[in-house]
C-alpha positions in Angstrom: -1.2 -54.7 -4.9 -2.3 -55.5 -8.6 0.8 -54.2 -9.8 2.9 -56.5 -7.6 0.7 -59.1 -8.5 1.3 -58.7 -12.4 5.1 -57.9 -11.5 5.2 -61.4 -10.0 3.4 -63.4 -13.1 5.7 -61.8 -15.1 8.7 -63.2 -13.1 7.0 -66.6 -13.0 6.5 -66.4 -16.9 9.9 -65.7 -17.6 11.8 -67.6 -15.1 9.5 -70.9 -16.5 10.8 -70.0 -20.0 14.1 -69.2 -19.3 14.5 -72.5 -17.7 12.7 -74.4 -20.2 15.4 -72.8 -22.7 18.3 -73.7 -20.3 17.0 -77.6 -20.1 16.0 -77.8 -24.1 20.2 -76.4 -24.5 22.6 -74.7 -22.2 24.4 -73.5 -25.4 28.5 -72.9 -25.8 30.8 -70.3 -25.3 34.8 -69.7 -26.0 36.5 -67.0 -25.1 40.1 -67.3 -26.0 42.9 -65.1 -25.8 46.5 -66.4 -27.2 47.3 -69.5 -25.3 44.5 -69.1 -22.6 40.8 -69.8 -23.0 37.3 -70.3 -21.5 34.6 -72.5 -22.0 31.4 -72.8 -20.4 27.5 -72.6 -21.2 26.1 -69.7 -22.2 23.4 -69.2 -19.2 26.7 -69.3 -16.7 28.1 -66.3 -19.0 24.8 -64.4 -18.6 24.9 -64.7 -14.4 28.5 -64.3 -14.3 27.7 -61.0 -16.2 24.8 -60.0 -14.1 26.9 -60.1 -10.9 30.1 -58.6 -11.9 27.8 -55.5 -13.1 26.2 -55.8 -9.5 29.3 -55.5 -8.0 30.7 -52.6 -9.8 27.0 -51.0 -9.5 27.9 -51.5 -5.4 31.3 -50.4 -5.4 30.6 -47.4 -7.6 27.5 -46.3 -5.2 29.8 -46.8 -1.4 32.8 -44.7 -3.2 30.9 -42.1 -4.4 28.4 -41.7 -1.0 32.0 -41.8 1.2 33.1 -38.9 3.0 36.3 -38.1 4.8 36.0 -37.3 8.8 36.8 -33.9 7.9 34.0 -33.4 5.8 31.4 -35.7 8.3 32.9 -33.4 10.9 32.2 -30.1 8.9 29.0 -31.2 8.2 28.1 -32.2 11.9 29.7 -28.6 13.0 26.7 -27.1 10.5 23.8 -29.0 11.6 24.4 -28.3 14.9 24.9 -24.2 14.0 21.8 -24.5 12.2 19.7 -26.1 15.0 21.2 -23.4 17.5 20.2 -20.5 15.3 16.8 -22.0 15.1 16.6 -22.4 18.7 17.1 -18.7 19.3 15.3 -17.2 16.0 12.1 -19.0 18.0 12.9 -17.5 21.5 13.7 -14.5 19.8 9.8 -14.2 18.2 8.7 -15.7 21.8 10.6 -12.3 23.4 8.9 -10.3 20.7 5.2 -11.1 21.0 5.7 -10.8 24.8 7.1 -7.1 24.3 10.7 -7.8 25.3 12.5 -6.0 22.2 15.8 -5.6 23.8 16.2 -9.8 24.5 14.5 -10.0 21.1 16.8 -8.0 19.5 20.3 -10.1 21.0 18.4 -13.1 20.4 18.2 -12.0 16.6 21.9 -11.1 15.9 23.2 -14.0 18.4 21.0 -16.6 16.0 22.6 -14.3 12.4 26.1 -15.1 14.4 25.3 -18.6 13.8 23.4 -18.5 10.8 24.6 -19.7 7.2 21.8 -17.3 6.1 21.5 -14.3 8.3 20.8 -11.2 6.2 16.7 -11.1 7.4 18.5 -11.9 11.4 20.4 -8.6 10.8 17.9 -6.5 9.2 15.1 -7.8 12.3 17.3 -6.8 15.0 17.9 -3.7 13.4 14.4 -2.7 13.2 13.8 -3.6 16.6 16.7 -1.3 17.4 14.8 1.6 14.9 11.6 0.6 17.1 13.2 0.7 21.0 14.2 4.7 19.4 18.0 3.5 19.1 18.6 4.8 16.0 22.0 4.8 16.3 22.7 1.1 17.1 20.2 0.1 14.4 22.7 2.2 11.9 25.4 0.0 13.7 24.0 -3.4 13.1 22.9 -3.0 9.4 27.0 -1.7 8.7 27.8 -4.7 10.3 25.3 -7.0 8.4 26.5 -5.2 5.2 30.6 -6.5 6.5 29.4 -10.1 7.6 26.9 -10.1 4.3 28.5 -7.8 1.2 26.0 -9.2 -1.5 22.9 -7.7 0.6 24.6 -4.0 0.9 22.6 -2.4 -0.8 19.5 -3.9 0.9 20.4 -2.9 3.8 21.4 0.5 2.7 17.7 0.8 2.0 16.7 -0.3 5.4 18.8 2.3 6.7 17.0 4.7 4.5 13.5 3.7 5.8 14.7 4.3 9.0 16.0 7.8 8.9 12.8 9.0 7.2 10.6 7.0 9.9 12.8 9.3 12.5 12.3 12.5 9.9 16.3 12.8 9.1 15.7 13.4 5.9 19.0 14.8 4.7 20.8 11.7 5.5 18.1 9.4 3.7 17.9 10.9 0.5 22.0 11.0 0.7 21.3 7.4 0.7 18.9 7.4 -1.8 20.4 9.2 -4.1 23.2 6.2 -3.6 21.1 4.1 -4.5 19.3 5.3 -7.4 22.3 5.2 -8.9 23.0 1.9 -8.5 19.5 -0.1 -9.8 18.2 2.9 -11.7 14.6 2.6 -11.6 14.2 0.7 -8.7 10.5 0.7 -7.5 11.6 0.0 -4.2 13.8 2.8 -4.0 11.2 5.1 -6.1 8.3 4.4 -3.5 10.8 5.6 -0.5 11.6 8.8 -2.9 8.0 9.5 -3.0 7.3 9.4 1.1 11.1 11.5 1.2 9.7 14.0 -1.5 5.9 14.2 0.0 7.4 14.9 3.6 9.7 17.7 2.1 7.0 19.3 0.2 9.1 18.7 -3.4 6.1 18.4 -5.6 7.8 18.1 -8.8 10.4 15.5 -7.5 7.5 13.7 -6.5 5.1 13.4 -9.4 7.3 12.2 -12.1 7.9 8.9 -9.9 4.0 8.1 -9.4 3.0 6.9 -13.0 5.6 4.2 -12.8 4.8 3.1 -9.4 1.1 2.9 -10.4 1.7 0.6 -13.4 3.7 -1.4 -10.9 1.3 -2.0 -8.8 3.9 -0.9 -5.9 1.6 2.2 -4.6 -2.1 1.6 -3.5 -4.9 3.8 -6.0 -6.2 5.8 -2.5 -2.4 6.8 -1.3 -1.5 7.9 -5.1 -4.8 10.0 -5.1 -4.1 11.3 -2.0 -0.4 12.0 -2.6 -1.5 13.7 -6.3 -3.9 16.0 -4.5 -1.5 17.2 -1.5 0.8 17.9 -4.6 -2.3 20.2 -6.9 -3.5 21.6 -3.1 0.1 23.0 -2.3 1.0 24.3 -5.7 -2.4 26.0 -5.5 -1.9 27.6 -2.5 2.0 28.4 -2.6 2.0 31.2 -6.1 4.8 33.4 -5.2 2.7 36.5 -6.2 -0.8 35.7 -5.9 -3.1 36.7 -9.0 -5.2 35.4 -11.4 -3.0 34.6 -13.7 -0.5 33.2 -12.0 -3.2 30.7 -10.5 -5.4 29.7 -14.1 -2.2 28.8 -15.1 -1.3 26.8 -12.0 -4.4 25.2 -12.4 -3.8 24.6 -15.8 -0.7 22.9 -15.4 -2.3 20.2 -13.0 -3.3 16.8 -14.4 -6.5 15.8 -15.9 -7.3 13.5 -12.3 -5.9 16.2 -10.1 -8.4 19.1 -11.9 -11.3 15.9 -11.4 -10.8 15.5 -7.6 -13.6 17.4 -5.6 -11.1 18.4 -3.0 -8.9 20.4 -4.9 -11.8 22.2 -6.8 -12.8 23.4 -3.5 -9.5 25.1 -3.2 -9.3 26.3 -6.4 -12.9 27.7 -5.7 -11.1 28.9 -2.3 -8.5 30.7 -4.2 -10.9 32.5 -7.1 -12.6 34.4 -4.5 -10.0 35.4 -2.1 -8.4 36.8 -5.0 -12.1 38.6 -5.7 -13.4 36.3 -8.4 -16.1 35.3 -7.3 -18.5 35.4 -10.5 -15.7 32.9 -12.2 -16.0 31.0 -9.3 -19.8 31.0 -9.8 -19.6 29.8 -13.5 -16.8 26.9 -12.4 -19.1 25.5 -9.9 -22.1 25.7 -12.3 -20.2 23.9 -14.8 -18.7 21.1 -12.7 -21.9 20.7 -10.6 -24.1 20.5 -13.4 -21.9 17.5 -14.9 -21.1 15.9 -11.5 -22.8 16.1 -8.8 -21.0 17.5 -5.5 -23.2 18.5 -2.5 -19.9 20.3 -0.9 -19.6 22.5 -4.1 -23.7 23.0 -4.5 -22.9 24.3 -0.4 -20.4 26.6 -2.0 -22.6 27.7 -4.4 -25.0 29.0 -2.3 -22.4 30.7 0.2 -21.2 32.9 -2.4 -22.4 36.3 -2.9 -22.5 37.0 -6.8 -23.5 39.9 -8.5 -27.2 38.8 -9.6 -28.4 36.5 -6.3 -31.6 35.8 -8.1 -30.2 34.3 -11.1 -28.2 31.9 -8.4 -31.3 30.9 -6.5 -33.0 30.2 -10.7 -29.7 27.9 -11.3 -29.8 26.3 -7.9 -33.7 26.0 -8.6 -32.8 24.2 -11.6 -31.0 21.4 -9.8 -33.7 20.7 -7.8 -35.5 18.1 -10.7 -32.8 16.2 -11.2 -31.9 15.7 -7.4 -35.2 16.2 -5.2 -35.4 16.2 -1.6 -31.8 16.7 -1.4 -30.5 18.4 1.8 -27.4 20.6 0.5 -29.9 21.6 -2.2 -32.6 22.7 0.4 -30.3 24.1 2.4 -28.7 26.0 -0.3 -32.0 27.1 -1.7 -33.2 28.5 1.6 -29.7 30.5 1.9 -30.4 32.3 -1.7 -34.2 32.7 -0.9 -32.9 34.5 2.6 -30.6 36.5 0.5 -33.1 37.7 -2.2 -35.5 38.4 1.0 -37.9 35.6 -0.1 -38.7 34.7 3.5 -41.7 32.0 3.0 -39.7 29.9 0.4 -36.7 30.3 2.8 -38.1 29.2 6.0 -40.0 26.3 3.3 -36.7 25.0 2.3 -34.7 25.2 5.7 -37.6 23.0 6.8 -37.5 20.6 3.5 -33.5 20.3 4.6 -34.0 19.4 8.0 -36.7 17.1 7.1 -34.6 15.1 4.8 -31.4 15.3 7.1 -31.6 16.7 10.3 -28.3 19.3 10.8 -27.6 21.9 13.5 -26.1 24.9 11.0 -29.5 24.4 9.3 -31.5 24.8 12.7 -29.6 27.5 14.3 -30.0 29.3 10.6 -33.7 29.3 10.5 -34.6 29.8 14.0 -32.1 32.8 13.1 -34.8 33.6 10.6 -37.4 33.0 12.5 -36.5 35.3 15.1 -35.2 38.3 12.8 -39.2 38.0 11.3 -40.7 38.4 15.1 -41.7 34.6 15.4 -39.8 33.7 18.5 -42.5 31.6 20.0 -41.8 29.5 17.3 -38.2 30.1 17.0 -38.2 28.6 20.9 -40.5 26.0 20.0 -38.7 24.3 17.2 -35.3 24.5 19.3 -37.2 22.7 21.8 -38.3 19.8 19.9 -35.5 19.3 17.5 -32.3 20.0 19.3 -32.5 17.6 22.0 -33.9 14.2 21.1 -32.3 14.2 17.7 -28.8 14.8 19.4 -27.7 17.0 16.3 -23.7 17.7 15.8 -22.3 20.5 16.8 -22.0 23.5 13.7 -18.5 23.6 12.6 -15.9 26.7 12.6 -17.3 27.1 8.5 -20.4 26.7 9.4 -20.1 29.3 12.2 -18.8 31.9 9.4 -21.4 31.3 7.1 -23.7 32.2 9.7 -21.9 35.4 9.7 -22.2 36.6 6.4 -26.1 36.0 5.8 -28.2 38.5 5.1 -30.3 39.7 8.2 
């Protein structure tokens, strides 16, 4: 409003001056051309100038905006398209959410029929083909999409791809691929499908080149690349063609600095030291890595181990014991090497400090074991009775069940 208000002064000011010129002299022109000339004022120039550009403003403006019927027509025929294909892309989601993925899916590719834009149509009906089991058709669709649409081939080549190793034909994806490496090189997209080909085929080295790149990109999430790098460290581990000790130090040699860090794939290492009977190597590795991180499934393993010199195990584990007190895998380990060196009091003591701290059924079943092998089945009964019950304990597992086994009696 105080904009239209200054606007308007303005006007006012300048109309009042421009009229007070026109009164003091309305001023001459001449425009003459051979035999023919003009006179008149100069103010009549200046509006006979203003409206001639007015009118070729106006003219300019209704030629340029005019269209011939066949182009209004054209343009009509698209509108229309487009509204129709918007209709049925909406029923199409309705049919969808309400589970019906064969209307869905003839919903989709009538609306890409009618669509100016209808690579996503295709590639949506052909998922819900790949999701209804129909394979086949969904292959059908996405060649058709690649025909109607050539510029997204290679898109949907990678759909395709997705959906063979979704139904584990794995041949026929990594044909495609392969395809399609070629053409964009380092593709992430096509990298990240590589990975899930190579991980389901067990190709470890075809697999681990790819993951640095997909890291930096962001394109693979930090738990699935650790998960992926350990599969690839457990299975090299565990598939030597002739088993030894050398052949698996340098195996484990080999593997990357993360892959040698993760706790799951020192436990298979450890695994794989003493089924191939070294177990006082085993010993030192899990001394070394426990005493410079902390892993209550190794300091287990440590105590299930049967070295050469038990009592200079149960001084080691003993040695853990001030930097992490009251610590259940400790205890429990600790009452295992103090069973095994026949120290019977300290054993039954530390069984007891371990229950106390986290009550676990492989711990009670192992000392009212103990209890019962020293004659004190009153109270062997008695602490079965009280603890089992109300504390609802888990059932031991199938290694917990071995390790029971192997303990001294």
């Amino acid at each position: 409003m105080k904009r239209f208000l200054l606007l308007l002064a303005a006007l006012l000011l300048i109309g009042a001056w421009v009229g007070q010129a026109m009164m003091e002299d309305s001023g001459y022109v001449l425009i003459a051309y051979k035999t023919t000339s003009i006179e008149t004022s100069i103010w009549v120039l200046l509006i006979a100038i203003t409206v001639l550009f007015a009118l070729l403003h106006w003219s300019f403006n209704l030629l340029s905006n005019w269209k011939s019927p066949a182009e209004r027509l054209r343009r009509w025929s698209e509108a229309r398209s487009d509204r129709k294909s918007g209709e049925k892309i909406i029923a199409a989601l309705e049919a969808e959410v309400s589970g019906d993925l064969w209307k869905a899916r003839r919903l989709f590719l009538q609306a890409a029929e009618q669509s100016r834009a209808p690579a996503l149509l295709f590639r949506q009906a052909a998922r819900l083909a790949a999701d209804q089991g129909d394979l086949k058709e969904a292959n059908r669709i996405l060649l058709k999409a690649s025909k109607s649409v050539p510029d997204a081939e290679d898109a949907y080549l990678l759909e395709m791809a997705r959906m063979d190793l979704k139904a584990g034909q794995h041949e026929k994806a990594q044909e495609m691929l392969r395809k399609l490496q070629k053409h964009h090189g380092n593709s992430t997209a096509v990298n990240r499908e590589l990975v899930t080909l190579f991980a389901a085929q067990h190709q470890w080295n075809d697999m681990l080149p790819l993951l640095p790149e997909l890291s930096k990109r962001n394109a693979i999430a930090p738990e699935d690349l650790k998960a992926l790098r350990r599969d690839a460290a457990i299975a090299k581990l565990e598939a030597m063609d002739e088993p030894s000790l050398d052949s698996l130090n340098e195996v484990w040699g080999a593997l990357s600095y993360d892959a040698q860090k993760d706790k799951v794939v020192r436990r298979h290492y450890i695994s794989q030291l003493t089924q191939l009977g070294d177990t006082a190597s085993a010993l030192t590795q899990l001394q070394k890595w426990i005493a410079s991180d902390w892993d209550e499934d190794l300091v287990i393993r440590f105590g299930e181990l049967r070295g050469e010199n038990p009592e200079q195990q149960l001084t080691l584990a003993k040695g853990w014991s001030k930097a992490h007190p009251d610590n259940a895998a400790l205890e429990l380990t600790l009452a295992r090497l103090s069973r095994r060196v026949e120290l019977w009091g300290a054993a039954i003591g530390h069984y007891k400090q371990s229950l106390a701290v986290s009550a676990h059924a492989q711990t009670l079943l192992e000392l009212a074991e103990l209890l019962m092998q020293l004659g004190e089945n009153q109270q062997a009964t008695e602490l079965l009775k009280s603890k089992n019950s109300p504390l609802k304990l888990p059932v031991p597992s199938d290694l917990d069940r071995e390790t029971r086994k192997h303990l001294n009696h």
